[in-house]
DRENBA-268614 format. One line per 3 residues: number of its first residue (from 1); their letters; for each residue x, y, z of C-alpha. Coordinates in nm, 3 decimals. Each point is the difference from the previous one (the first is absolute). Layout:
% residues N
NUM> a> X,Y,Z ~ ...
% end
This chain:
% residues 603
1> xxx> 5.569,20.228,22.324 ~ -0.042,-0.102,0.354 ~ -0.201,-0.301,-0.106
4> xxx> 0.201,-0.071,-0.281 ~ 0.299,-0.077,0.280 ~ -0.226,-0.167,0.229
7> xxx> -0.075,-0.244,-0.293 ~ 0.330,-0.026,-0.100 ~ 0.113,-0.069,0.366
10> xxx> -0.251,-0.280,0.002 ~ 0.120,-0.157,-0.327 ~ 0.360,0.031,0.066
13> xxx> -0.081,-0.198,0.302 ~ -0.187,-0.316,-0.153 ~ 0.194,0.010,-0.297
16> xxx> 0.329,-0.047,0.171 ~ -0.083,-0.268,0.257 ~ -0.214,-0.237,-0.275
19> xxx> 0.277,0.092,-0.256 ~ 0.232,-0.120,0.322 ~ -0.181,-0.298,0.090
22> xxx> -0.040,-0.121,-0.362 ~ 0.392,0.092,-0.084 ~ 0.125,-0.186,0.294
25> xxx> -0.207,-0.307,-0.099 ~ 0.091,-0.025,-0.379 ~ 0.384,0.098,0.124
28> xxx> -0.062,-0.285,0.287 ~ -0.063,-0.232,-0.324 ~ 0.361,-0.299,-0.083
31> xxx> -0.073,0.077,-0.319 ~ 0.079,0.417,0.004 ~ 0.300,-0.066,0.246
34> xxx> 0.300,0.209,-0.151 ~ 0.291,-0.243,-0.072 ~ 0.350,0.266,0.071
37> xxx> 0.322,-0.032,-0.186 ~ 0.116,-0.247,0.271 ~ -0.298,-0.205,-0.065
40> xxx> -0.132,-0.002,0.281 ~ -0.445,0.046,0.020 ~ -0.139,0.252,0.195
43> xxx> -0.338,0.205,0.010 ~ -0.020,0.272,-0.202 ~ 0.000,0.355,0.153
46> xxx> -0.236,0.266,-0.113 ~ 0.222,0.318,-0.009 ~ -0.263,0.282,-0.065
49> xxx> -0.297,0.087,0.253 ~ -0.182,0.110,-0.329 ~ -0.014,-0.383,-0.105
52> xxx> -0.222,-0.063,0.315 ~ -0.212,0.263,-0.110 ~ -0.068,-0.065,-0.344
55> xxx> -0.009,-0.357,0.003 ~ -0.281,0.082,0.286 ~ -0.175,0.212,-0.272
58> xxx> -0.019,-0.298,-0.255 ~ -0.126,-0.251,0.323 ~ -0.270,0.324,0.068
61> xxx> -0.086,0.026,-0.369 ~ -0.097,-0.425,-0.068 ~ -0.166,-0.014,0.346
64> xxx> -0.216,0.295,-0.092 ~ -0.072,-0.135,-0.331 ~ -0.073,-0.327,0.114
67> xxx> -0.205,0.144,0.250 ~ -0.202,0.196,-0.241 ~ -0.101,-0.344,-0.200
70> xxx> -0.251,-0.070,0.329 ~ -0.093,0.362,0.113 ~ 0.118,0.299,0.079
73> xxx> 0.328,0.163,0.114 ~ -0.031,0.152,0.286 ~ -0.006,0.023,0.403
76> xxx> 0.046,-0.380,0.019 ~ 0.264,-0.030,-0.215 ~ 0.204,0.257,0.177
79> xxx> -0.091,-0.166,0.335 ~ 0.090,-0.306,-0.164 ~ 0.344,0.137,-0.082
82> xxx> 0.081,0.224,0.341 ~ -0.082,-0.345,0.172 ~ 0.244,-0.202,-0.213
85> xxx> 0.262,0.259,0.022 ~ -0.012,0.083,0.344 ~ 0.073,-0.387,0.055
88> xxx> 0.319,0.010,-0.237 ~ 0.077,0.302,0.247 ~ 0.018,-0.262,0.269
91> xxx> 0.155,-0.258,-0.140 ~ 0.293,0.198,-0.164 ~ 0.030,0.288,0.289
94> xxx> 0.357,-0.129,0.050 ~ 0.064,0.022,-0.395 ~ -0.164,0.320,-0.001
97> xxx> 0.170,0.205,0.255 ~ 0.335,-0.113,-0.167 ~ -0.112,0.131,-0.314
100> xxx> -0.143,0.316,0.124 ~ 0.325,0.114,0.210 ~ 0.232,-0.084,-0.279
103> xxx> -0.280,0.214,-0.267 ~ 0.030,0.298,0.300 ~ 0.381,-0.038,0.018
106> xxx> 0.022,0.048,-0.413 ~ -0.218,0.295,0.007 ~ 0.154,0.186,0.297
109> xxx> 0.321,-0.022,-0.078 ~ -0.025,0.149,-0.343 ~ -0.283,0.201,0.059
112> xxx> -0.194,-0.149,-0.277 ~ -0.326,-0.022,0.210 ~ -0.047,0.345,-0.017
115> xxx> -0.006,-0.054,-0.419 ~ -0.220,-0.311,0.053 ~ -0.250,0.238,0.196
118> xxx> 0.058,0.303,-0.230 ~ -0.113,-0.198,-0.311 ~ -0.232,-0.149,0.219
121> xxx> -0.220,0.291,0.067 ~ 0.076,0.140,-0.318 ~ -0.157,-0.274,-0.187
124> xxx> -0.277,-0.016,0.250 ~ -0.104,0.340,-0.080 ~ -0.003,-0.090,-0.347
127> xxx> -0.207,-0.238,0.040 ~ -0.266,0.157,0.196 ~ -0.092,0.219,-0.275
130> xxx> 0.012,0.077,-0.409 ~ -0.179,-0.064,-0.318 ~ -0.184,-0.310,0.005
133> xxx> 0.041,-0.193,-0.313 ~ -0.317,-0.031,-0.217 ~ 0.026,-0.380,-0.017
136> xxx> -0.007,-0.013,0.399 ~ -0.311,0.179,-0.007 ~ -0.177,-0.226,-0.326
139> xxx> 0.111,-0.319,0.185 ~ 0.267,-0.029,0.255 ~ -0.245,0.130,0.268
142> xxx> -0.256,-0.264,-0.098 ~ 0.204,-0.242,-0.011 ~ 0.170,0.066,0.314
145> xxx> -0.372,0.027,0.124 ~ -0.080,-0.354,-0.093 ~ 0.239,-0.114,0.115
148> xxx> -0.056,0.116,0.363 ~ -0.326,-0.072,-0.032 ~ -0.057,-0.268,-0.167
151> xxx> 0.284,-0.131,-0.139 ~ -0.077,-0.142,-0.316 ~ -0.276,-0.048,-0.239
154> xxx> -0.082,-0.302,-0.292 ~ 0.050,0.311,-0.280 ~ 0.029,0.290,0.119
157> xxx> 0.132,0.108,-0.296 ~ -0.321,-0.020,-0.150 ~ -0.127,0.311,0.250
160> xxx> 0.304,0.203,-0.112 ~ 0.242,-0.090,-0.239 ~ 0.333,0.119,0.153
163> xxx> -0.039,-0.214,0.296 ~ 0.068,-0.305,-0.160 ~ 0.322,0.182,-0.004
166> xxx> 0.145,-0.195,0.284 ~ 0.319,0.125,0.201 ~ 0.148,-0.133,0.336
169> xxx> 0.060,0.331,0.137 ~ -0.381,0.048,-0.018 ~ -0.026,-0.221,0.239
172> xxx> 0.329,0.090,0.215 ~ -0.189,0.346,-0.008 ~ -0.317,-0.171,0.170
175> xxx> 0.151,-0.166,0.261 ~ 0.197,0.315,0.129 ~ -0.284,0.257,-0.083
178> xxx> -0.117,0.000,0.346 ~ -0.378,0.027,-0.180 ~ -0.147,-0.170,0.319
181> xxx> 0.058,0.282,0.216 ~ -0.279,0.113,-0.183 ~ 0.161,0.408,-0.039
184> xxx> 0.193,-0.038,-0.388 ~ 0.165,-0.298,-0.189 ~ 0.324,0.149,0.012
187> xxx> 0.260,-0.060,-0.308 ~ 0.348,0.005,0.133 ~ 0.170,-0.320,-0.156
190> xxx> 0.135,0.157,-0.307 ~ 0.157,0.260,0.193 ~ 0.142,-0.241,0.207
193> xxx> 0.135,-0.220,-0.292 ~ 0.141,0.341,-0.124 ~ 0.120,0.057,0.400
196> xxx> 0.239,-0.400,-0.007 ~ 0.164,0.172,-0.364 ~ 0.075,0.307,0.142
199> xxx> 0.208,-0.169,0.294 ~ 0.169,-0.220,-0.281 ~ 0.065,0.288,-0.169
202> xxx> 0.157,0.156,0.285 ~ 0.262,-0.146,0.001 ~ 0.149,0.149,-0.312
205> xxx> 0.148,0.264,0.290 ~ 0.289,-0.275,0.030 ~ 0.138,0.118,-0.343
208> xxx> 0.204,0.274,0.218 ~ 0.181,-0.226,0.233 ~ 0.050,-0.290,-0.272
211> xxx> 0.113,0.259,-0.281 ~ -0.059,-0.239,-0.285 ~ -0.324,-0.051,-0.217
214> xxx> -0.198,-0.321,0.009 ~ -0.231,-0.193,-0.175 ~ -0.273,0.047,0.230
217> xxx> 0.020,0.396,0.031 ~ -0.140,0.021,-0.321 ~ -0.350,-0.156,0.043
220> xxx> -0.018,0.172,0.313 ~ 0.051,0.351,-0.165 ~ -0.295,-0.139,-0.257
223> xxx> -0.201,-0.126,0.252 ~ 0.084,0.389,0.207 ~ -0.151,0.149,-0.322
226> xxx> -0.344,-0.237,0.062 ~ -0.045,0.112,0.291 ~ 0.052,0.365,-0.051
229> xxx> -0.294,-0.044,-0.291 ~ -0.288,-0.164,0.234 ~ 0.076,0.197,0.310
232> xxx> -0.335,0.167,-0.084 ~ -0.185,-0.352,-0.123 ~ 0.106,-0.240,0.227
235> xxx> -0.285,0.081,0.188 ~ -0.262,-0.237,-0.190 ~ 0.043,-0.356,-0.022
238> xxx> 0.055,-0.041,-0.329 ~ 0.222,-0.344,-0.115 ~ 0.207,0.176,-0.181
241> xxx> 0.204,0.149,0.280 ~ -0.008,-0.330,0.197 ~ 0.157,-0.177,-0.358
244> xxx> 0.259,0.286,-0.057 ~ 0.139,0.025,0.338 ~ 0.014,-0.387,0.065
247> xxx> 0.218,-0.024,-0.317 ~ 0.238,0.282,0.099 ~ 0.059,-0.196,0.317
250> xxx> 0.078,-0.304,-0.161 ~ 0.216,0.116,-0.237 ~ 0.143,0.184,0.265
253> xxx> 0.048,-0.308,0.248 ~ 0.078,-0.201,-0.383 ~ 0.356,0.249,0.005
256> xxx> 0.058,0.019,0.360 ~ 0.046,-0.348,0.029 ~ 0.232,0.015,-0.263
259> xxx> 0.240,0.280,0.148 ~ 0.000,-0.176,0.313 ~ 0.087,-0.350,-0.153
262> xxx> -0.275,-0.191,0.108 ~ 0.071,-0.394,-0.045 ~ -0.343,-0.139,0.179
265> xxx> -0.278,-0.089,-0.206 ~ -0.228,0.049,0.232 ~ -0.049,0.394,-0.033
268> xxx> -0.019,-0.039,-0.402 ~ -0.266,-0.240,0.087 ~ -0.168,0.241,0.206
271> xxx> 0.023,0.283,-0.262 ~ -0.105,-0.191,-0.268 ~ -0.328,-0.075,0.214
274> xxx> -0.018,0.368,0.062 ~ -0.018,0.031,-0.374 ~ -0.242,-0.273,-0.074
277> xxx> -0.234,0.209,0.330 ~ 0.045,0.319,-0.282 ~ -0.184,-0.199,-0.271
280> xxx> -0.320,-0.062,0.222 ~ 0.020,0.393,0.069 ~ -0.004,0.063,-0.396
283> xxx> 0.030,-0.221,-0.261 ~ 0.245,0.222,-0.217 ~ 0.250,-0.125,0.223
286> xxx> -0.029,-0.358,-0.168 ~ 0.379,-0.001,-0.118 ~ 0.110,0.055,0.328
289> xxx> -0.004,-0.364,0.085 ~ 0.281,-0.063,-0.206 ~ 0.196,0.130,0.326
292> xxx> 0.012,-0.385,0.121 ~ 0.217,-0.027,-0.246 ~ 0.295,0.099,0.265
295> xxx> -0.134,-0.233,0.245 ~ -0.103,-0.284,-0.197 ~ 0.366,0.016,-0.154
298> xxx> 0.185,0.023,0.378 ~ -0.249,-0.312,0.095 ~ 0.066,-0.202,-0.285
301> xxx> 0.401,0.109,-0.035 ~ 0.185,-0.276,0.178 ~ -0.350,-0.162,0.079
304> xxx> -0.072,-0.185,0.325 ~ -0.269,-0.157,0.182 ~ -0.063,0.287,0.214
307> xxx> -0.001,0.263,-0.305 ~ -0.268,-0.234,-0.167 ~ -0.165,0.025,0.302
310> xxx> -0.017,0.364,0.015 ~ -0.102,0.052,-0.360 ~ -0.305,-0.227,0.075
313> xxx> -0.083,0.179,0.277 ~ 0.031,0.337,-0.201 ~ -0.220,-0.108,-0.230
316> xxx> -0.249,-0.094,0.261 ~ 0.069,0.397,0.135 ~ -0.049,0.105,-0.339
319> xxx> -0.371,-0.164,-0.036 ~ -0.078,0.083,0.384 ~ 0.059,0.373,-0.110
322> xxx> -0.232,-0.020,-0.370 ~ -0.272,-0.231,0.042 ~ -0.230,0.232,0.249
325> xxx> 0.060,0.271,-0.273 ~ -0.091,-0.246,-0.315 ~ -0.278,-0.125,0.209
328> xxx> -0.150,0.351,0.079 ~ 0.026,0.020,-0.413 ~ -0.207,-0.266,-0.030
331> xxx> -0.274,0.121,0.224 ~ 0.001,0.344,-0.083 ~ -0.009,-0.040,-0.376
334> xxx> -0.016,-0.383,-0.086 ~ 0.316,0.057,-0.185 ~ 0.384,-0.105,0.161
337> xxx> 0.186,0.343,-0.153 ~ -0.301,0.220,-0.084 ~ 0.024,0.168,-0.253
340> xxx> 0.173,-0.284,-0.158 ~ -0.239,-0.211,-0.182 ~ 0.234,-0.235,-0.161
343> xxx> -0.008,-0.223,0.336 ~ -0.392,-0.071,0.007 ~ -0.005,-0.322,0.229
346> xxx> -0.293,0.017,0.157 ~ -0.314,0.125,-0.149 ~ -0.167,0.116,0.299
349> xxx> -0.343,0.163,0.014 ~ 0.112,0.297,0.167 ~ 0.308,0.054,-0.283
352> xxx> 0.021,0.326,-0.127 ~ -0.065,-0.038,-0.409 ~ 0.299,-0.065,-0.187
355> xxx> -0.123,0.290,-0.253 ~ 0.021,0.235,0.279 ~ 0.327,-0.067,0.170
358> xxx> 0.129,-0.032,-0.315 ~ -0.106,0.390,-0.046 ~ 0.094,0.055,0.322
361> xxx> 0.360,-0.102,-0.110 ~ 0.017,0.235,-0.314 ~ -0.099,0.317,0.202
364> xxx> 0.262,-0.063,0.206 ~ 0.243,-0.090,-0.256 ~ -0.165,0.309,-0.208
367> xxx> 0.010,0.279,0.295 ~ 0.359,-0.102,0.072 ~ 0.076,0.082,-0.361
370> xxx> -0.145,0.321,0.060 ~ -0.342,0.000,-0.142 ~ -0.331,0.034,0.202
373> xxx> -0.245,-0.069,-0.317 ~ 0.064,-0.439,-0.014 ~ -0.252,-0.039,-0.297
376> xxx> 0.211,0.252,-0.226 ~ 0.366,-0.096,0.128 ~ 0.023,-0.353,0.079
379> xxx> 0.148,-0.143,-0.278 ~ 0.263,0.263,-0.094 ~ 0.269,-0.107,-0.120
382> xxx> 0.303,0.018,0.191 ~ 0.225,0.242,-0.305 ~ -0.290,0.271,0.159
385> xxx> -0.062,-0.057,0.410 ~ 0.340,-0.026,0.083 ~ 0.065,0.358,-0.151
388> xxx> -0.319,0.109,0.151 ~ 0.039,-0.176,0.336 ~ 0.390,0.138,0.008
391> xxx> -0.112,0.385,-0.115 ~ -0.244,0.043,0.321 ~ 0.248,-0.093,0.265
394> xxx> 0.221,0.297,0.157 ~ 0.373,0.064,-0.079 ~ 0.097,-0.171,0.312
397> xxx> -0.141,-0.340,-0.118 ~ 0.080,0.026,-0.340 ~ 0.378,0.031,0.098
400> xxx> -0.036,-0.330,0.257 ~ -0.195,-0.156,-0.277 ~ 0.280,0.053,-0.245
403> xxx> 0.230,-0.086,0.277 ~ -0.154,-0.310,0.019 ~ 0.025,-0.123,-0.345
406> xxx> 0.368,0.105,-0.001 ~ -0.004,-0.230,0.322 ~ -0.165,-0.306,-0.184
409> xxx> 0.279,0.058,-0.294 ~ 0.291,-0.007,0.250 ~ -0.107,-0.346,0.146
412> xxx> -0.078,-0.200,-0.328 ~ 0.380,0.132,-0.078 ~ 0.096,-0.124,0.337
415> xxx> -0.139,-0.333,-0.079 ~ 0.119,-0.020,-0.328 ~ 0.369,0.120,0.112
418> xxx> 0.016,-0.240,0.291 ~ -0.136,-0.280,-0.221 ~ 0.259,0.009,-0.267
421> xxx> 0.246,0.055,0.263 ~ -0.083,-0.293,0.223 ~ -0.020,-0.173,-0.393
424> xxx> 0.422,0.111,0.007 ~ 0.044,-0.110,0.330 ~ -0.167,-0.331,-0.024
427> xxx> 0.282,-0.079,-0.306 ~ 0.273,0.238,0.181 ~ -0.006,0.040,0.356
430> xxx> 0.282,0.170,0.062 ~ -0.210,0.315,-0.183 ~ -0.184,0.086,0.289
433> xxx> 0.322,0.024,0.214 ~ 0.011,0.368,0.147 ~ -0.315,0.108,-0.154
436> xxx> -0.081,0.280,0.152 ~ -0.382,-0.076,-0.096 ~ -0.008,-0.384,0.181
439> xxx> 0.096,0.147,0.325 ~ -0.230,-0.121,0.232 ~ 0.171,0.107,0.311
442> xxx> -0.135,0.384,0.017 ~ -0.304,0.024,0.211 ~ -0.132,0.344,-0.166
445> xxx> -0.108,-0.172,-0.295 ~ -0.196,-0.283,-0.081 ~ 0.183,-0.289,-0.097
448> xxx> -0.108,-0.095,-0.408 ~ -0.278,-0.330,0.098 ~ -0.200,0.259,0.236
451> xxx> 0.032,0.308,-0.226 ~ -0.116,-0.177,-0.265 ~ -0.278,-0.216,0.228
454> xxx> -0.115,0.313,0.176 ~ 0.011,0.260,-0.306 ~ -0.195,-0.245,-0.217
457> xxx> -0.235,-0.051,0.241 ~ -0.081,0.385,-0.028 ~ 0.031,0.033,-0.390
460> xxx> -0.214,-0.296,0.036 ~ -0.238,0.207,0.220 ~ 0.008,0.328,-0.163
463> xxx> -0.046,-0.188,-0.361 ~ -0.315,-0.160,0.154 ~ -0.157,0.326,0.146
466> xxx> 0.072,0.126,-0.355 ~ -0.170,-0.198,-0.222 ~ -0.289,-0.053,0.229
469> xxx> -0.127,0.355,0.147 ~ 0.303,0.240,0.024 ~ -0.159,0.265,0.209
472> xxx> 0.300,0.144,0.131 ~ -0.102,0.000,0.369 ~ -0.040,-0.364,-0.060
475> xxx> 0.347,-0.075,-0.118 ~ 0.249,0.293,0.127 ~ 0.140,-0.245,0.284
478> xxx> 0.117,-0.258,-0.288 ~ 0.108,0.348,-0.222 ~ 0.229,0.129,0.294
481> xxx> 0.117,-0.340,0.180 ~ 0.100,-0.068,-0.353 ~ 0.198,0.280,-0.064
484> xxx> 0.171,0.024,0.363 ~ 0.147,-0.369,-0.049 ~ 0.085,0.015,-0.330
487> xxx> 0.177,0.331,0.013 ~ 0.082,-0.034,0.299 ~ 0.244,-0.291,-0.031
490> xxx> 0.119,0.191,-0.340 ~ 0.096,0.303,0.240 ~ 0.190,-0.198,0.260
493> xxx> 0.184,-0.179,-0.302 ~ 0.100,0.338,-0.114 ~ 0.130,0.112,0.331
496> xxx> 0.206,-0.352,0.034 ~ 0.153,0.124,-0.310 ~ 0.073,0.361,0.124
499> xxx> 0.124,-0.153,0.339 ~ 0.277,-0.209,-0.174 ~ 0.089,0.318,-0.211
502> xxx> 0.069,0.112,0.338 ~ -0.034,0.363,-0.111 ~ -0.209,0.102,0.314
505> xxx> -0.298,0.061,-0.282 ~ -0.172,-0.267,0.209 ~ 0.034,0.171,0.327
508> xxx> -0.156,0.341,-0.179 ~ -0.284,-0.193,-0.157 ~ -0.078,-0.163,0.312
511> xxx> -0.052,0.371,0.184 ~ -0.176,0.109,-0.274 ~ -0.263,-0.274,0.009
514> xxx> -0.048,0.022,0.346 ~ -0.047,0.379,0.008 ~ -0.251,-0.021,-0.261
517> xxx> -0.213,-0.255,0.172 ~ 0.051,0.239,0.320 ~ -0.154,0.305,-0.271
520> xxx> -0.219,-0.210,-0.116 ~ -0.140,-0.109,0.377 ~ -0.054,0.340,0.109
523> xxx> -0.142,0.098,-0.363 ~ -0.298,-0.290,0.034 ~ -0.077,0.079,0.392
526> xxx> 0.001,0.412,-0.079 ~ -0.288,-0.146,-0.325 ~ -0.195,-0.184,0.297
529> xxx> 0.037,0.305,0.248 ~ -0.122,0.250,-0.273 ~ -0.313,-0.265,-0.112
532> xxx> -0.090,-0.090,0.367 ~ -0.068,0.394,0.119 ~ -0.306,0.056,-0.238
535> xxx> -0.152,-0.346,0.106 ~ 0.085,0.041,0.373 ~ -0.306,-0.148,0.209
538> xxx> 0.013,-0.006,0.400 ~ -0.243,-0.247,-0.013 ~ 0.244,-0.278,-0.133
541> xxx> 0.209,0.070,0.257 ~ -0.242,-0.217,0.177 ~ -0.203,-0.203,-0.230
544> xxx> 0.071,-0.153,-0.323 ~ -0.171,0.139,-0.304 ~ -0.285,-0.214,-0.092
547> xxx> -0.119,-0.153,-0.354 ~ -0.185,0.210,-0.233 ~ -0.384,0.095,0.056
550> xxx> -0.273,-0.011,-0.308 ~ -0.316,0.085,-0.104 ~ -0.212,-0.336,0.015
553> xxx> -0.313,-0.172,-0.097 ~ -0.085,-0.371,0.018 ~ -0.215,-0.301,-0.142
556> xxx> -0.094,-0.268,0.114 ~ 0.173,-0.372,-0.034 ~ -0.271,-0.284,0.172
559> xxx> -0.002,0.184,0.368 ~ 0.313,0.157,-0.022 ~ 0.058,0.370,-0.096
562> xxx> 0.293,0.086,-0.233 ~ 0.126,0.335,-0.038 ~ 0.159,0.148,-0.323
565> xxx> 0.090,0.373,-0.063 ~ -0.209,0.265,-0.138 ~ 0.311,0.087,-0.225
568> xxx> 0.290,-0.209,-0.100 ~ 0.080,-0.292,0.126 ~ 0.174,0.041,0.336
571> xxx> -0.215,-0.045,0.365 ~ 0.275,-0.022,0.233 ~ -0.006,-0.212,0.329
574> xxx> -0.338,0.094,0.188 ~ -0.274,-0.046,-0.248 ~ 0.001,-0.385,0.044
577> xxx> 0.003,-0.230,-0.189 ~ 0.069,0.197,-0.327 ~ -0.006,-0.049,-0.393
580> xxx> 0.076,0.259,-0.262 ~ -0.356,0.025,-0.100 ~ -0.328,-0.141,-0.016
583> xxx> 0.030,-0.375,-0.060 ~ -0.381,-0.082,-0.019 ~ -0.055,-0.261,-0.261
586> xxx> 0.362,-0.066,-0.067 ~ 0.080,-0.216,0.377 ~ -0.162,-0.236,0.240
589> xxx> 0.032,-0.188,0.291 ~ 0.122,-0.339,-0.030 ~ -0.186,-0.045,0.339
592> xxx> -0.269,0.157,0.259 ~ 0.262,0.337,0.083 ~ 0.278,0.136,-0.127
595> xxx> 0.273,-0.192,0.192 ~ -0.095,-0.338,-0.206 ~ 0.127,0.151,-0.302
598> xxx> -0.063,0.192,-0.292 ~ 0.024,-0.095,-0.425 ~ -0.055,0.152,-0.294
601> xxx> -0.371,-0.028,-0.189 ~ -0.005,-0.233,-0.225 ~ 0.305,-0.153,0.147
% end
């Protein structure tokens, strides 16, 4: 645990201040100046400390990716990046010290440091410990290993399959595994993802004071319920968690912004780069580009030089974030979206064969269905794995599942309904006077054009994870955020209507709701108590639990020696490098070692 918060002290750190530097220089930009009601330009201030942060993270992540194209990610980099940020310390000290004293003066006066530092060390000491997720111990650690090691090889695929399975965080993970210390590669960053939701989410305490419901509360109570079910995972560095907390946040920032009435474009452009960062952490989050929607319609609404300006230069953000991740594709498996095969552009010698991604693709597609044998159950029709795939999941998911479908019906009837009425009020305007429905003016909802942007975005989501490989860890981020916007804006409708009644059922609802979540709270923290006691180590009170450890034996690959496991097909992090069995007659070097590359015989 103690190293856990050392790390995270450390990140926190040189996040912030290259998330502040590059802020203050895209903010600095004519083009993002914020244009008030009197219309007068001025530069755009950042209002959360968390920005600085995360935006830092996404700097971090394509610097360590880009990084990895020439070698590995390791004490250089960091120097690199101590260097660089102990010179924006300098240059912005006077910037800085504002900042911090008006941060200090927030937390003191209402306390809320101490719940910063309570979830703090609470999520630190679930992060220093738990069940490591098989997948992190088949090929996260080796991944993570190349990539502090090496950094990246012409088809590494080839050597073992699932690391042509190419994720940013993998490389995030390198760059602040502190491997060159030479004691563990430590695996914190998923925690600490999970740490930046839990602060969002703490803010959900401000339902007491404001004694209303809105929008936002809702994914925060989903995204509450996340984090409750990895407590105990979050420990491995799986891309899963990195994906599933990143949305929460941005659907979380997505509905803040809304409450508070933001008018800038700039922060929708920032989120919406935030979102297109998710898709080079897993490519299920695809649909979630269709967030620059909001900001491509603010730029181009009432469109001026400046806002044409800005969308060019988002654009240019938008490629500066993907191309290191499409061009560690390339090298890793010869193929831009492997394992997409559709795309084959390049025909290189160290490709991985069509036929076999193409495999590679069904057994995904066939496990998340819910069947392990891919020869038998690949074709199935869908009349038989849906029933199949639904029957294995537990009550809990069923309901959300269910829940989620009901959520998908109420928004193609709210697209339908506000069609044929903005049909009437196209021929009749005076329709739409007092319609309770049109009014845009209440912040706890979202207004119609960014429930319907940001809802279909996540049906959008959720219907992609579907039909592609709905293994519910996979997809219960676009399941829940689905249900908490969708119902949620249905609830806060209903308790406009009870309001007007003005029957006081609002006021009794309201308690209610609040003292359930309160029940609820204690209920989920007594479940982590009660799990926690049998699992109790001292040791992690120290040290972070380490990868898993297996049985080994190796052949032999030019003058390298490659280890695979006795039994299954997981190796963990120290037997180095690693494939999932004996590859002798199936690889070879495209050069004199392993580091020039690998293909496929007969390839």
């Amino acid at each position: 645990m103690i190293t856990v918060i050392l790390t995270w002290i450390y990140v926190l750190a040189t996040t912030y201040l290259t998330g502040f530097f590059f802020l203050n220089a895209i903010t600095s930009l004519d083009c993002m100046a914020f244009v008030n009601s009197k219309g007068v330009s001025k530069k755009y201030k950042i209002r959360y400390q968390e920005s600085y942060i995360v935006a830092g993270i996404v700097v971090v992540t394509v610097f360590a990716q880009l990084l990895s194209l020439f070698g590995g990610v390791g004490l250089l980099a960091n120097a690199f990046l101590v260097l660089f940020d102990i010179a924006v310390a300098f240059y912005y000290r006077n910037i800085l010290f504002e900042e911090f004293y008006l941060m200090r003066h927030v937390l003191l006066a209402k306390r809320d440091w101490l719940w910063y530092l309570l979830v703090f060390l609470f999520m630190a000491y679930g992060t220093s410990h738990g069940i490591m997720h098989y997948d992190s111990d088949l090929y996260h650690a080796q991944a993570i290993h190349w990539i502090e090691s090496v950094g990246i090889v012409k088809g590494l695929g080839n050597l073992h399959l699932r690391l042509a399975y190419n994720s940013a965080s993998f490389a995030l993970s390198a760059f602040y595994s502190f491997a060159f210390l030479g004691k563990q590669s430590f695996h914190t960053m998923a925690g600490f993802f999970a740490l930046l939701l839990a602060w969002q989410c703490l803010d959900i305490k401000t339902i007491v004071r404001r004694r209303q419901i809105v929008i936002s509360d809702f994914p925060r109570i989903a995204a509450m319920y996340y984090l409750f079910t990895i407590f105990d995972e979050m420990v491995a560095p799986a891309s899963d968690y990195f994906l599933s907390t990143l949305v929460f946040y941005i659907i979380i920032c997505c509905t803040d912004m809304y409450v508070r009435h933001e008018k800038a474009f700039v922060p929708y452009i920032l989120l919406a780069m935030v979102g297109i960062y998710a898709v080079t952490v897993k490519l299920s989050a695809a649909p979630m580009v269709l967030l620059s929607i909001i900001p491509i319609y603010k730029l181009f609404h009432n469109r001026t030089t400046e806002k044409s300006k800005a969308f060019g230069f988002s654009v240019l953000l938008a490629l500066v974030i993907t191309m290191p991740f499409f061009w560690r594709n390339i090298v890793i498996s010869g193929w831009i979206l492997y394992p997409v095969t559709f795309l084959d552009l390049f025909g290189f010698a160290w490709e991985i064969p069509k036929g076999v991604a193409q495999y590679d693709s069904m057994e995904i597609r066939t496990f998340g269905r819910g069947y392990n044998d891919v020869e038998a159950f690949m074709n199935v029709p869908f009349s038989e794995w849906v029933p199949n795939w639904f029957g294995q999941l537990s009550l809990f998911y069923k309901a959300m599942v269910v829940l989620s479908i009901i959520s998908i019906v109420i928004y193609v009837c709210c697209v339908i309904y506000f069609g044929v009425v903005a049909v009437v009020y196209k021929k009749k305007p005076g329709k739409l006077v007092g319609n309770k429905v049109f009014d845009l003016s209440r912040r706890s909802m979202l207004n119609l054009a960014d429930f319907l942007t940001l809802s279909g975005t996540l049906i959008l989501c959720l219907v992609f994870w579907f039909f592609s490989a709905p293994l519910i860890r996979y997809g219960i981020v676009y399941v829940l955020a689905t249900i908490s916007i969708v119902f949620g804006r249905m609830i806060i409708l209903l308790f406009h209507k009870l309001e007007e009644n003005g029957s006081g059922v609002k006021e009794i609802s309201f308690k209610v709701l609040v003292a359930l979540l309160a029940l609820w709270l204690v209920y989920k923290g007594i479940n982590i108590v009660n799990e926690e006691i049998p699992r109790f180590n001292p040791k992690f009170l120290l040290v972070q639990q380490d990868y898993g450890t297996y049985d080994v034996d190796s052949f032999k690959l030019g003058d390298s020696t490659i280890y695979y496991p006795t039994e299954g097909d997981r190796a963990g992090y120290a037997p180095f490098p690693a494939a999932t069995h004996d590859l002798t007659g199936e690889v070879e070097l495209l050069g004199e070692t392993i580091t020039d590359g690998l293909k496929s015989v007969g390839q």
